[in-house]
C-alpha positions as a LaTeX table, in Angstrom:
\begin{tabular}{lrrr}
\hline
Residue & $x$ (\AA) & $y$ (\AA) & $z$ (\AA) \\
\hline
Unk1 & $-2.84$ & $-22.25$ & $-23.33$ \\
Unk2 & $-4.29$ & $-18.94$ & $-21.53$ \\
Unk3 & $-4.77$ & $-16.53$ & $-24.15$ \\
Unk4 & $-4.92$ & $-12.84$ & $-22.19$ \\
Unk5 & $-8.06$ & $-10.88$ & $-22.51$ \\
Unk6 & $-8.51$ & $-7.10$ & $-23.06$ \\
Unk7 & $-6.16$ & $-4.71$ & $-21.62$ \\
Unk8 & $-7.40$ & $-2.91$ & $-18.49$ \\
Unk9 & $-4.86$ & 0.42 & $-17.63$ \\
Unk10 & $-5.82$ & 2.20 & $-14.16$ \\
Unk11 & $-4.14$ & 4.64 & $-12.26$ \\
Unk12 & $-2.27$ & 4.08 & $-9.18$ \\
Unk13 & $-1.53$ & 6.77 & $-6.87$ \\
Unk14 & 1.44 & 6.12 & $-4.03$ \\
Unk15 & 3.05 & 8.85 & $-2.23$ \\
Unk16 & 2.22 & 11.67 & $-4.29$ \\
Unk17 & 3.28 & 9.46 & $-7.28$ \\
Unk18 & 1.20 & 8.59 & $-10.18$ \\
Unk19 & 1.66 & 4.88 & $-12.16$ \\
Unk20 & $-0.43$ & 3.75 & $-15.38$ \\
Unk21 & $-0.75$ & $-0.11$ & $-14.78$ \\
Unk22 & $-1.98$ & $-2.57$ & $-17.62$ \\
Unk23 & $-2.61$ & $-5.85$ & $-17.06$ \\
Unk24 & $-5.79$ & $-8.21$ & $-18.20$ \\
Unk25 & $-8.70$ & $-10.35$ & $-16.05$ \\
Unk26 & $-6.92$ & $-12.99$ & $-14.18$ \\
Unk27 & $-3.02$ & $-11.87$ & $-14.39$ \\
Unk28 & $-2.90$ & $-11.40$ & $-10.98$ \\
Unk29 & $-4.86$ & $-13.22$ & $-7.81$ \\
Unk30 & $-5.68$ & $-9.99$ & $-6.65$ \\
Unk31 & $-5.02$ & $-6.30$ & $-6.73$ \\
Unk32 & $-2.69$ & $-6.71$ & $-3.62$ \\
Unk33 & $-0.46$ & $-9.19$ & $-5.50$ \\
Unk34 & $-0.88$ & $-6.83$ & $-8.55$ \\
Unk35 & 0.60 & $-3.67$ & $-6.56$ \\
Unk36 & 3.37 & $-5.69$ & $-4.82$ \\
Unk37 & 4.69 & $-6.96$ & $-8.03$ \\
Unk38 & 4.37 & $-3.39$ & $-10.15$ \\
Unk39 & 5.11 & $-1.30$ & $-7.40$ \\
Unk40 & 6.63 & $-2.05$ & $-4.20$ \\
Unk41 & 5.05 & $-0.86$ & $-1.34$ \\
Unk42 & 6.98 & $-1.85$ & 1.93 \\
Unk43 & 4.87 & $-3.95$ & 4.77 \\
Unk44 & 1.67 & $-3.83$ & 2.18 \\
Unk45 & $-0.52$ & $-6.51$ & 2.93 \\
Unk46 & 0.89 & $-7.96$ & 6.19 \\
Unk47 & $-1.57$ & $-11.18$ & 6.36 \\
Unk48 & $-1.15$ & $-12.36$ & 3.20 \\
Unk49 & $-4.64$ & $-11.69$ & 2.24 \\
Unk50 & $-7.20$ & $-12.40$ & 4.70 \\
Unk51 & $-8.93$ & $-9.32$ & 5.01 \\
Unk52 & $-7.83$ & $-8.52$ & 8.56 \\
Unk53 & $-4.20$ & $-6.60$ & 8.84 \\
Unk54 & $-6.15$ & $-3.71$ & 6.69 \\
Unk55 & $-2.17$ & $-2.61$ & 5.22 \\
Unk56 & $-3.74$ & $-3.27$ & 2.00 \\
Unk57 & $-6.12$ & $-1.16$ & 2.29 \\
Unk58 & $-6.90$ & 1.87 & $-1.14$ \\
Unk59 & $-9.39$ & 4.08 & $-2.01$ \\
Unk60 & $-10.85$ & 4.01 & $-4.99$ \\
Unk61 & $-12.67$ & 6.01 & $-7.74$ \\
Unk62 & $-14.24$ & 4.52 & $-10.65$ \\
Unk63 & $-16.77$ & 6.00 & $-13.24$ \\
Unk64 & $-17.62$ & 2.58 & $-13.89$ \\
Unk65 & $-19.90$ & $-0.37$ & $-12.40$ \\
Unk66 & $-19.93$ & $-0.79$ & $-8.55$ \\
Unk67 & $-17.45$ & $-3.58$ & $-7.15$ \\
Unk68 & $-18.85$ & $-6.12$ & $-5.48$ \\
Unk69 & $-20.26$ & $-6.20$ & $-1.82$ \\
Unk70 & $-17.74$ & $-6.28$ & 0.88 \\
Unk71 & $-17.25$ & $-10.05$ & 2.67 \\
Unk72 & $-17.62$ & $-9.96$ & 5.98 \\
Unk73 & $-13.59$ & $-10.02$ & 6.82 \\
Unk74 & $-13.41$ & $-7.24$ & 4.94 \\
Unk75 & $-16.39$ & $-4.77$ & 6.16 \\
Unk76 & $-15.26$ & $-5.20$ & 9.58 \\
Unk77 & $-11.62$ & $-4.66$ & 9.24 \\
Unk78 & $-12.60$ & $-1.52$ & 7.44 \\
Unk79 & $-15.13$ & 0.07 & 10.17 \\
Unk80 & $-12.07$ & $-1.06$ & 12.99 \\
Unk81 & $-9.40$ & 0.60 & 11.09 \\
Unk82 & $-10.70$ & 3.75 & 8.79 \\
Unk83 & $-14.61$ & 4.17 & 9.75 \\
Unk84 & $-15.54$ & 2.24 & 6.72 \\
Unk85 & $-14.64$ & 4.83 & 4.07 \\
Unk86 & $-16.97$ & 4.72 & 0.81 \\
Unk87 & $-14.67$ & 4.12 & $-1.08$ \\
Unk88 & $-12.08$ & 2.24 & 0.39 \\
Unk89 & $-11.38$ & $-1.05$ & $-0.02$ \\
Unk90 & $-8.67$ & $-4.27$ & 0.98 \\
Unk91 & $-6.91$ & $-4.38$ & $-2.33$ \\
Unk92 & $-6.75$ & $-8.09$ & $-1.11$ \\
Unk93 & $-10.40$ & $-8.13$ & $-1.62$ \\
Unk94 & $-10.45$ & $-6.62$ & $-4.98$ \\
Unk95 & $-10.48$ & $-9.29$ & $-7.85$ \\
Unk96 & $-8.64$ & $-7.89$ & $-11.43$ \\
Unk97 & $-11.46$ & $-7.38$ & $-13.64$ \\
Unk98 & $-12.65$ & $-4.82$ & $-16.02$ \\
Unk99 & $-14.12$ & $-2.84$ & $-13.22$ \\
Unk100 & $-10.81$ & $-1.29$ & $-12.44$ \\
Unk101 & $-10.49$ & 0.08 & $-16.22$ \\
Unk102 & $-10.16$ & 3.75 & $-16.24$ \\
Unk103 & $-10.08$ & 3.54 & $-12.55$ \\
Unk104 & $-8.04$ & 5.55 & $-10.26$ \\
Unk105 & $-6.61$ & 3.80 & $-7.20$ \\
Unk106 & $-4.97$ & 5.50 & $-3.93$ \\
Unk107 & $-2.93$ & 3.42 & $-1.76$ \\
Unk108 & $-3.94$ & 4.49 & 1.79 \\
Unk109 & $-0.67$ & 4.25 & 3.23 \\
Unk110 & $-0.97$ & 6.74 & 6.56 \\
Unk111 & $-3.34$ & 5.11 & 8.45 \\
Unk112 & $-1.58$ & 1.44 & 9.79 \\
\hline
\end{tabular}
């Protein structure tokens, strides 16, 4: 039996609106699936995942430890469709770990 870990609560900002999600390491496959199922966001994530459709895509701000290095799907679906932002991201790309505690997280929604 899976036993969950520690909590980790973030902020997620969509359309002006402000959510507190909790969830632990591993609850969700990604944060794409993790937005989808706590907050519906119409035509988010059109391919499913593969790092190309960039309707995923957030920004986000974290006091905490960097994320991990962009894949290579990722970084160039990001300098095609928003100039590679600093801090923007495929939430398809982004794994639920304790990086995203305390973090805030905008869903990018005016760009695709």
């Amino acid at each position: 039996m899976n036993v969950p870990g520690e909590t980790i609560s973030f902020t997620v900002v969509y359309l002006e609106n402000e959510y507190t999600v909790q969830t632990y390491e591993n609850e969700y496959r990604n944060l794409m699936v993790l937005l989808n199922d706590k907050i519906y966001i119409e035509d988010f994530g059109q391919c499913g995942g593969q790092g190309r459709c960039a309707t995923c895509m957030v920004e986000i701000a974290t006091a905490g430890p960097a994320f991990s290095p962009l894949e290579r799907n990722e970084q160039a679906t990001l300098i095609k469709k928003a100039g590679g932002g600093e801090n923007r991201r495929l939430s398809c790309q982004v794994f639920i770990n304790d990086r995203l505690q305390g973090a805030v997280v905008k869903v990018v929604y005016d760009i695709y």
